[in-house]
C-alpha positions, 0 to 999 in steps of 0.5 A: 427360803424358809417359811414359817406359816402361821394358820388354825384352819386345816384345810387352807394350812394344807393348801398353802403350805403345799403352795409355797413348798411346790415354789422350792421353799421350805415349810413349817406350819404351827396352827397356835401362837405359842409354838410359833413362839417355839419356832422363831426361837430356835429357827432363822426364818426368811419369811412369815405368813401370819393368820391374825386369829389363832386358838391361843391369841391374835396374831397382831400381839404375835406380830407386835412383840416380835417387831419389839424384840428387834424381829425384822423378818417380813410378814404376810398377813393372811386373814378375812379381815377385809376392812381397810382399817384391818389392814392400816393397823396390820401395816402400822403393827410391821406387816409388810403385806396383807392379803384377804381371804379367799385368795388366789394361791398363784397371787400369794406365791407372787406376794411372798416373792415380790417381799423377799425381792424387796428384802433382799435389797434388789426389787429387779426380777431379773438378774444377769450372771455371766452369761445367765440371764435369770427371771426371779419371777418366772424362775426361768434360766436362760443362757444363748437363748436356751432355757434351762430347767431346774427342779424346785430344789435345785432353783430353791438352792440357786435363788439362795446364792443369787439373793445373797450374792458373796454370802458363804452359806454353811451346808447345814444352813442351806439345808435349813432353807431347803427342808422343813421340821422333820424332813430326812435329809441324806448326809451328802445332799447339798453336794449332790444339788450343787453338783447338779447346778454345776452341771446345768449351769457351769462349773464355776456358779458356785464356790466351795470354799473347803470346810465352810460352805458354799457361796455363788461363784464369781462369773 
């Protein structure tokens, strides 16, 4: 997915941000509400992790106008706010899950998965392709009994065809959900993973459909 993370606090932005880019997603981290603004304009996002305190105003008014322009990417709240009136009026203002720091990182890898489960329509964590069965959770592949393993950028592909099984992806789509503001992205890389997919996973998992993209294949 591509992840936009809204945090000030330098030490746990890093934390994070390494946290979520080591589970294959993409990460881009503002620490101000005006250039998250910049971001949501010109980027489509999966996912937002949202501080409520920010140099520049609350992130609930941040939450609140994007929910009023039409806005429904989900939103994980990460801040100190404890109380349980915090949490009713983050949830009332579009949240869709509100997590207390300190917290856990394993447990927010698990959040920001459980969301994009829900968001995709399917809550099941396991999936059967052909003769794939898949755990979304532990990221596990496993065909005959034999695991097969993928590297965090070959899984972050594979999850994108698999949450949106018959979307045709365009390849500079899946490099927007691969790789963060910045990142130097060769000319021929999306070839190169779904080549790798192909080999691991058999030659018919994903679909190129010529001069458009890419899709999941029909197993």
């Amino acid at each position: 997915m591509r992840v936009l993370l809204i945090e000030d606090t330098d030490g746990l932005g890093q934390a994070v941000r390494e946290q979520i880019a080591d589970d294959g997603h993409a990460v881009d981290w503002v620490q101000r509400l005006d250039h998250a603004a910049l971001s949501v304009k010109s980027t489509d996002y999966d996912l937002v992790l949202l501080d409520l305190g920010l140099p520049d105003g609350l992130g609930l008014d941040f939450l609140r106008s994007r929910r009023a322009a039409g806005d429904l990417t989900p939103v994980i709240i990460l801040t100190a706010k404890d109380q349980i009136s915090d949490r009713i009026v983050a949830l009332n203002a579009g949240a869709d899950d509100y997590l207390v720091k300190p917290f856990d990182l394993n447990e927010l890898s698990a959040r920001v998965a459980a969301v994009a489960r829900r968001y995709t329509g399917n809550p099941n964590p396991h999936i059967q392709l052909g003769e794939l069965r898949i755990n979304m959770v532990d990221r596990t592949i496993q065909r005959e009994d034999k695991t097969i393993d993928l590297s965090a950028r070959e899984w972050a592909l594979f999850e994108t065809f698999v949450r949106r099984p018959g979307a045709l992806f365009s390849k500079s789509q899946l490099e927007e959900r691969l790789y963060e503001f910045g990142a130097e992205i060769e000319s021929n890389t999306i070839e190169v993973y779904v080549s790798r997919l192909r080999k691991k996973l058999g030659a018919d998992v994903v679909d190129t459909v010529r001069g458009v993209g890419y899709r999941l294949g029909s197993k």
